[in-house]
C-alpha positions in Angstrom: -1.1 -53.0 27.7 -1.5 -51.2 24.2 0.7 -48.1 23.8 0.4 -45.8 21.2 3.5 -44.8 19.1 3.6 -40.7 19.8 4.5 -39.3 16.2 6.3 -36.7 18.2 9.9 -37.2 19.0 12.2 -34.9 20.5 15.4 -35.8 18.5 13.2 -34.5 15.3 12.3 -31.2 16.8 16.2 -30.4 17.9 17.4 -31.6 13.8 14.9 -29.0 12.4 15.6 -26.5 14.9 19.7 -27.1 14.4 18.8 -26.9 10.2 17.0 -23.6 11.0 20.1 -22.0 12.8 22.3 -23.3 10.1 20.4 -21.1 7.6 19.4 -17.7 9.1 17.1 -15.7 7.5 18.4 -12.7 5.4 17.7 -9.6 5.3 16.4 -9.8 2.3 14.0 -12.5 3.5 12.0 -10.2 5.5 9.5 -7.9 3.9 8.3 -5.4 6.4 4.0 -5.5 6.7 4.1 -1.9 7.2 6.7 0.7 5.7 8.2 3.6 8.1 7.9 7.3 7.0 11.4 6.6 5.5 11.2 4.1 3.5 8.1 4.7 1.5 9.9 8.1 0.9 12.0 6.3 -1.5 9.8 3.8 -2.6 8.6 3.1 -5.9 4.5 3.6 -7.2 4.5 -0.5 -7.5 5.9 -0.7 -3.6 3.7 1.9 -2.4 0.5 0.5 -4.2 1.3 -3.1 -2.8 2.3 -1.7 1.0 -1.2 1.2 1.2 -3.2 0.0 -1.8 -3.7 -3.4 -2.4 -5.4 -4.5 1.0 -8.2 -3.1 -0.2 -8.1 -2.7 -4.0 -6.6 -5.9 -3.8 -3.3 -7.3 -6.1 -4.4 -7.4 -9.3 -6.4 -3.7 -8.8 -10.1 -5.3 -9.3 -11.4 -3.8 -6.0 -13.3 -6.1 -3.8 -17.2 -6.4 -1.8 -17.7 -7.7 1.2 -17.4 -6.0 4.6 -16.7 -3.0 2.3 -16.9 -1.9 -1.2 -13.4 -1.0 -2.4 -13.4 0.0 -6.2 -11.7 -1.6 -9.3 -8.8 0.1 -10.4 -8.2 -1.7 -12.8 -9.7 0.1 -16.4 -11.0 2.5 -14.8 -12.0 5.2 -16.9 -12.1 8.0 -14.1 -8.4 7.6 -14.1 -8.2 9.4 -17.7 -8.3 12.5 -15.0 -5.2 12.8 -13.9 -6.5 14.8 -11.0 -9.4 12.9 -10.0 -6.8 9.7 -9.0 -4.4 12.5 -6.8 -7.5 14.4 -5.8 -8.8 11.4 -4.2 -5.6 10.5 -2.4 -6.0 13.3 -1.0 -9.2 14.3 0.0 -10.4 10.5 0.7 -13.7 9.8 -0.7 -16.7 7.6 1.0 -14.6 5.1 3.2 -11.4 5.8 1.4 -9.4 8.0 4.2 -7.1 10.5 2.9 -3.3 10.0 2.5 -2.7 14.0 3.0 -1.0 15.0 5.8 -3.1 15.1 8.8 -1.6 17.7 12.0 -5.1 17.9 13.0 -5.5 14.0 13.7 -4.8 13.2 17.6 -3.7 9.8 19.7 -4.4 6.5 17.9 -5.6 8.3 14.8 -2.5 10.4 14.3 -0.7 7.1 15.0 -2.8 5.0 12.4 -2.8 7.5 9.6 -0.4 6.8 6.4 0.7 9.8 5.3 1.7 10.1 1.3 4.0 12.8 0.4 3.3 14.8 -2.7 6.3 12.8 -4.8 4.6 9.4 -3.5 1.5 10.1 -4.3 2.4 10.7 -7.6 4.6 7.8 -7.7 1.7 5.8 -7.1 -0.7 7.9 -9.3 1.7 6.9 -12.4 2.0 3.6 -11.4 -1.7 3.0 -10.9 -2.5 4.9 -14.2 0.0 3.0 -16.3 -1.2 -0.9 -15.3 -3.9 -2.9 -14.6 -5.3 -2.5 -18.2 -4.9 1.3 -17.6 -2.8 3.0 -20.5 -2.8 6.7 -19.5 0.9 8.0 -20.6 0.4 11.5 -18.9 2.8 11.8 -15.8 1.5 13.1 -12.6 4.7 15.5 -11.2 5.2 16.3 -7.2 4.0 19.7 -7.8 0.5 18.7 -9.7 0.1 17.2 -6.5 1.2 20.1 -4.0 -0.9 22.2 -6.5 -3.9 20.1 -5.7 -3.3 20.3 -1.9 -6.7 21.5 0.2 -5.8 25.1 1.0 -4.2 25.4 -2.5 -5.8 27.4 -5.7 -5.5 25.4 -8.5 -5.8 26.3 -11.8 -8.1 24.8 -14.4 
């Protein structure tokens, strides 16, 4: 009779599951996928661009084609206007949803939506328009934002 020699052996599986208890993960080990409400509150533009931005702009800002077309950041001259970057967080544009808050949104939807408030927004809007080849110096405040709110008058 020919037996096989089964590469599997128990006694392995219980020395790398004894090594793993030995060396617990860390808190610092774990990087949430999605952020709460709280935390991207306090986060910086770079943490909020990689947690809401880069899945579709992708890491290094060039945008992507496929099942979608999500636009390059990166060099993007549209983003000398201050107010176009914020006005699109905002508003959404094509398939780009909006990052406003939404009362109006209902069941999965309202559960779904990230919602940017105006100092993250601009966190993001700074950090966006300072790298990735972009060199805009021009700071984008909290209030620019809440002044470009839909609903708000804004001055030209």
């Amino acid at each position: 009779m020919n037996r096989t020699t089964n590469p599997f052996r128990p006694g392995v599986l219980l020395a790398v599951l004894a090594l793993c208890a030995l060396h617990p993960a860390r808190a610092s080990d774990h990087i949430p996928a999605v952020l709460s409400p709280q935390q991207l509150s306090r986060a910086s533009g770079a943490v909020i661009y990689r947690h809401v931005c880069q899945a579709c702009h992708m890491p290094d800002a060039r945008g992507a084609t496929g099942a979608g077309r999500f636009p390059s950041l990166a060099g993007d001259p549209r983003l000398a206007s201050s107010r176009f970057m914020v006005s699109v967080l905002l508003m959404g544009r094509s398939d780009m949803p909006s990052f406003r808050p939404r009362p109006d949104l209902k069941g999965f939807e309202a559960k779904t939506h990230v919602t940017l408030g105006n100092a993250e927004i601009a966190r993001v809007v700074n950090y966006v328009r300072s790298h990735f080849g972009n060199h805009y110096e021009d700071r984008v405040t909290p209030a620019d934002v809440a002044a470009l709110q839909p609903g708000k008058e804004s001055t030209p």
